[in-house]
N, C-alpha and C positions, 0 to 999 in steps of 0.2 A: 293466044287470043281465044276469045269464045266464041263456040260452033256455036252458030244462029239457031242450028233446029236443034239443040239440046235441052232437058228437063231439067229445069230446079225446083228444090223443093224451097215448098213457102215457109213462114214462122210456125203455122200448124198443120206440119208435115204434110200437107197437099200436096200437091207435084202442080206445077203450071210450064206452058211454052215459053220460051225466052225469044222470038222472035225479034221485038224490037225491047227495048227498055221500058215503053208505052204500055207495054202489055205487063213488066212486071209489076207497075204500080197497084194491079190486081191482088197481088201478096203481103203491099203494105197495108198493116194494122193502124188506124191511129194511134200513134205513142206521143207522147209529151215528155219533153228534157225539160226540166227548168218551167215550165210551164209554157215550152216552147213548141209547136206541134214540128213534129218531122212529117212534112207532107209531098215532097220532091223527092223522084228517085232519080238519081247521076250516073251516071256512067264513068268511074276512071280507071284508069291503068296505063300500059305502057310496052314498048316492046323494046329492046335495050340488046344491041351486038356488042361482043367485045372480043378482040383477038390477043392472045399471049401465047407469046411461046414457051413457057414452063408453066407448070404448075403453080395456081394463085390463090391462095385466101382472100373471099370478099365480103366487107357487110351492107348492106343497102338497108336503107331506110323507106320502104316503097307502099307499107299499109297504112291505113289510117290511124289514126289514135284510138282504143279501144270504147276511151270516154267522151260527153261534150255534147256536142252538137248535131254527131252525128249517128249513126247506126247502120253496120254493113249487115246487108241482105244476103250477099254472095259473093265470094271470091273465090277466086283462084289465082295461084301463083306456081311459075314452073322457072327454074333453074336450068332447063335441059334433060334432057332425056336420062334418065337413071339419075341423075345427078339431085342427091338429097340434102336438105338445108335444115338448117335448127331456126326458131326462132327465141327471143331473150326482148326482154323490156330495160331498154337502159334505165340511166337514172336520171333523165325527163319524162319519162312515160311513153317515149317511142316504142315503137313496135319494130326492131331489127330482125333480117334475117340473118343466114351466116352461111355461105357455103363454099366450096370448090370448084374455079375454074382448070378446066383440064388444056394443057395445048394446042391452039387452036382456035377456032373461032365459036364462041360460045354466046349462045342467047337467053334473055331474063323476060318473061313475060310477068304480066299479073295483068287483072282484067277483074271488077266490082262491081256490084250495083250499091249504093248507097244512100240510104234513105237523110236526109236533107232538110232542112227548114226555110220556107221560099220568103220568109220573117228575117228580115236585114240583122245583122249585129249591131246590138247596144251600143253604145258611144256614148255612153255616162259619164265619162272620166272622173275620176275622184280620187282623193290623195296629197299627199305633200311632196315636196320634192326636199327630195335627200342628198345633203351634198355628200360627194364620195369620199368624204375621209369619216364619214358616219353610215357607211353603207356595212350591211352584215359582211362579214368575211367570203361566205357562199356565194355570196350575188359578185364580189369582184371581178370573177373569169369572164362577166358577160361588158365589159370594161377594154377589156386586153383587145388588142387589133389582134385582127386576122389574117392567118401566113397567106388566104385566097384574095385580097385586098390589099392595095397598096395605100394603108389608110393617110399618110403624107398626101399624097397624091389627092385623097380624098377629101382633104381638109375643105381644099377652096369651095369646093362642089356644092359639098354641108352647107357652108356659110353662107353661098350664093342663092339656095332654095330654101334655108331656111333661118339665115341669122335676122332679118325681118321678124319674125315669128317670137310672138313673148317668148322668153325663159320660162320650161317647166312644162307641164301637161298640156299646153293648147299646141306644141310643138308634133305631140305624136300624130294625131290625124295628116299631120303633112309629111310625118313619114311614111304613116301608110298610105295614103293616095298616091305619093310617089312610086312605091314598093309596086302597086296595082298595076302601076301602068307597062 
C-alpha cells in the first residue's frame, strides 16, 4: 500500500505530498485522449494473500491498460519482499505481470493514482451484426464458453434479461448495465 507521507514526483519532475489523492490532482496536467480531457484522479489497487505450500508460478493481470482513456500518474506494485516479477503485454494489450510465489503465505500489493475522464463513455453504437459462420477466424475464441461459467446453466439467465431485447447491437447496453451492477 502507499505510505500517506511519501513524495511523488509529478509529469514535470516536481516532487509533491501524496497525502490524500485530492492533493495529487496538483500534478495533473490537462491532457486530452481522443479529445477527451482526463481531468479526475482515482485511486486503485489492491492488496491480495495467498498461501501455497510449494513453489508457484503466477501471472496477474492487475495494471491498467497502457492506452485509452486513461493515464497513470503513479504506481506501484510489490510481489513481496525480495520477490521480483517481469512484466509482458499479452496479445490483448494487457499489461501482465509474472512472478514467484515461495511457500507460504505470500502478499500482492499494487496501489495508483490514475488520471481519468469525469466525461461518461460514448454509447454510439454502430455496426452490423455478423452472423457467426461469417465471423473472422480470430474473433471465434471470444464465442467458445468459459471453463469459469457454467454457460448451460447460463442459458435461461441470458434469455430471461435479455431475449426481449431486439437482435443485434441494442442488446449490448443491457449487457453492460447488467455487468455494472
Amino acid at each position: 500500500m502507499v505510505d500517506e507521507d511519501a513524495e511523488y514526483r509529478c509529469d514535470d519532475g516536481s516532487l509533491s505530498e501524496a497525502a490524500i489523492a485530492g492533493t495529487i490532482e496538483t500534478c495533473i496536467r490537462p491532457r486530452h485522449v481522443n479529445s477527451i480531457p482526463l481531468n479526475i484522479a482515482v485511486r486503485v489497487g489492491c492488496h491480495l494473500t495467498y498461501e501455497t505450500p510449494v513453489q508457484t508460478s503466477v501471472l496477474f493481470v492487475l495494471k491498467p491498460r497502457p492506452e485509452g482513456r486513461v493515464r497513470v500518474m503513479q504506481e506501484r506494485i510489490s510481489f513481496g519482499i525480495g520477490q521480483p516479477s517481469s512484466e509482458f503485454q499479452d496479445s490483448h494489450g494487457n499489461l501482465m505481470c509474472r512472478s514467484m510465489f515461495m511457500p507460504g503465505r505470500n502478499e500482492v500489493t499494487h496501489d495508483a493514482l490514475v488520471a481519468v475522464s469525469s466525461h461518461p463513455d460514448g454509447r454510439n453504437l454502430q455496426g452490423n451484426l455478423v452472423p457467426v459462420g461469417q465471423l473472422p477466424f480470430e474473433l471465434l475464441r471470444y464465442t467458445l464458453p468459459s471453463r469459469y461459467c457454467d454457460s448451460d446453466k447460463l442459458m435461461n439467465f441470458a434469455w430471461n434479461h435479455f431475449g426481449q431485447i431486439p437482435h443485434g447491437l441494442p442488446r449490448v447496453p443491457g449487457h453492460l448495465r447488467l455487468g455494472a451492477q
